[in-house]
N, C-alpha and C positions, 0 to 999 in steps of 0.2 A: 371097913376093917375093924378088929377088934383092938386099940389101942389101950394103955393104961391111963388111970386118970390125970397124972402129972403129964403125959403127950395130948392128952385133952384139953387139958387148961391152956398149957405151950401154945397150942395151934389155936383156941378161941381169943386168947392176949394177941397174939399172933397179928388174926384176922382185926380184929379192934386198933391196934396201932397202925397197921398199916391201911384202915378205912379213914384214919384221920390224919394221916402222911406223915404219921413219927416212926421212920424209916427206923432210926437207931433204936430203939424200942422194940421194934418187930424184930429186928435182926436177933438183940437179947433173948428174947422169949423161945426163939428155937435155936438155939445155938446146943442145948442138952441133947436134941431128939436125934436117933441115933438110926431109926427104922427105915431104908429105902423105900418102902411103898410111900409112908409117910411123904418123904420129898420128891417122890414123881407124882403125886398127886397133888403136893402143891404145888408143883412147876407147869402141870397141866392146868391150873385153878389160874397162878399168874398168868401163862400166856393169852387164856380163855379172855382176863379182864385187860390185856394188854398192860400189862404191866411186869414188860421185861427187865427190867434192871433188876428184878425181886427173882425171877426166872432162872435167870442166869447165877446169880446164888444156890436156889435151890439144884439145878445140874450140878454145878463143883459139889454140892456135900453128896450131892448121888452120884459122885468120881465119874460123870457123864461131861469130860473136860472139851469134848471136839463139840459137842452141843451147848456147853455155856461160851467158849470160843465163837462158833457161829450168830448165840445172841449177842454177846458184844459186839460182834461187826454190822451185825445188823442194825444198832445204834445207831450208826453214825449216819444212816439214810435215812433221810424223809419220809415219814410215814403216808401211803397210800391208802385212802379210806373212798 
């Protein structure tokens, strides 16, 4: 996608706090981006690394409420690997 460079920076802070699990950090960093594509494409990148709690954020801010609802419940089971 063709993004601007403040959405680029956002989404590489982004990627870097939440590689080193400063969750509240990552959250910071995109809380401006305003673009849908942007947040279905990070919600396809969380789910990909398994890392649904980050998911399930990016769905509410893509007003995708019955699929951040579905990852929360799916929380609460055991992960099958």
């Amino acid at each position: 996608d063709n993004v601007d460079e403040k959405t680029r920076k956002a989404l590489l802070a982004f990627s870097y706090h939440l590689s080193i699990g400063n969750m509240e950090e990552a959250y910071k960093e995109v809380k401006q981006i305003k673009n849908p594509s942007v947040w279905e494409n990070m919600a396809h990148m969380c789910i990909k690394t398994k890392r649904l709690d980050v998911a399930e954020y990016c769905l509410g801010n893509m007003g995708h409420i019955r699929g951040a609802r579905a990852v929360r419940e799916s929380l609460q089971y055991k992960e099958i690997d």
